[in-house]
N, C-alpha and C positions, 0 to 999 in steps of 0.2 A: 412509545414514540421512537422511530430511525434517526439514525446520526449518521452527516454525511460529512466524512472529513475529505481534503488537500491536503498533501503537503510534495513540496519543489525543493529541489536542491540541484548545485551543480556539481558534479566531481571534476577530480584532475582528470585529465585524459585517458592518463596511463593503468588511474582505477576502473573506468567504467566497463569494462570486459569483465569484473572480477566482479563488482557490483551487478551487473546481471546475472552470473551465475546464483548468486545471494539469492536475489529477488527469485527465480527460478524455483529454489528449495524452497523457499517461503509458498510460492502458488501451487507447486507438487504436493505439500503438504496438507494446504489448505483443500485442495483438490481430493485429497485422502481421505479427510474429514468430511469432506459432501454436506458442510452444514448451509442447509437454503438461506439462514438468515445473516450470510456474508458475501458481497458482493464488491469484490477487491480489482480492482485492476490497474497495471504500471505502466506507464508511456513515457519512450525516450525522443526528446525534442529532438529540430534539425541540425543540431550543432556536436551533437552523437556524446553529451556526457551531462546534460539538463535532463534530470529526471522527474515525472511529475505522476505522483500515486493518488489514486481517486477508491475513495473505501465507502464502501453503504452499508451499514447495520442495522437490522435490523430490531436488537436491544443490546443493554449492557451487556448481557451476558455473553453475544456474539463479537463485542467489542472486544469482552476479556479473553475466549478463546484465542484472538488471534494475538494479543498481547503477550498470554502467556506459552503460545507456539516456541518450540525451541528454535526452531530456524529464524522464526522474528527475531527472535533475542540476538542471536548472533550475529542477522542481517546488521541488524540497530547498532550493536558495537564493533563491528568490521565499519562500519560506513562512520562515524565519528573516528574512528582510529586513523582513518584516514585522511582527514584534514579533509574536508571538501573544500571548495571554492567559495563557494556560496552554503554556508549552511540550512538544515530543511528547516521551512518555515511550513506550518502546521495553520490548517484555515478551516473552522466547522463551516459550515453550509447550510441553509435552509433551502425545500425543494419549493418550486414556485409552480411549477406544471412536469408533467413528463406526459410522455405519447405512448408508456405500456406500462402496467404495473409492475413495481421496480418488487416489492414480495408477492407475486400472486401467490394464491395458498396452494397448495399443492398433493 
């Protein structure tokens, strides 16, 4: 079974230039890795420092990949080091319908 997590946070202003570079190494990396059974992607709100990361796994094991990514790691303690505004608040998800299959096999 897929795990679909959220999570939202807001930073200071001054960090969110520095937190997208983060998130970057993280998707370069993930992107390096080519594993089909992750489907990550990060989107910044209208207010240019509300970030909100949308994750699909496909099992644990693609879960722990990206956990144990060095760039995650660093992303995760650059972004607490910096006091966000709003700290990330973390939301699993169940799918209700979707309009393409989110693993087609390949």
């Amino acid at each position: 079974m897929f795990r679909i997590v959220r999570v939202q946070y807001t930073t200071k202003q001054e960090y969110a230039a520095k937190n997208k570079e983060n998130i970057t190494k993280v998707m370069n990396d993930l992107r390096a890795i080519n594993n089909p059974g992750i489907r990550y992607s990060t989107y910044l709100l209208e207010d240019g420092k509300t970030f909100m990361h949308f994750a699909l796994f496909e099992n644990e094991a693609a879960n722990k990949i990206l956990m144990e990514l060095e760039s995650f790691k660093q992303f995760q303690a650059a972004l607490k080091e910096s006091v966000p505004e709003v700290p990330p608040k973390t939301e699993n998800l169940s799918l209700v319908a979707s309009s393409f299959d989110i693993f087609a096999a390949t």
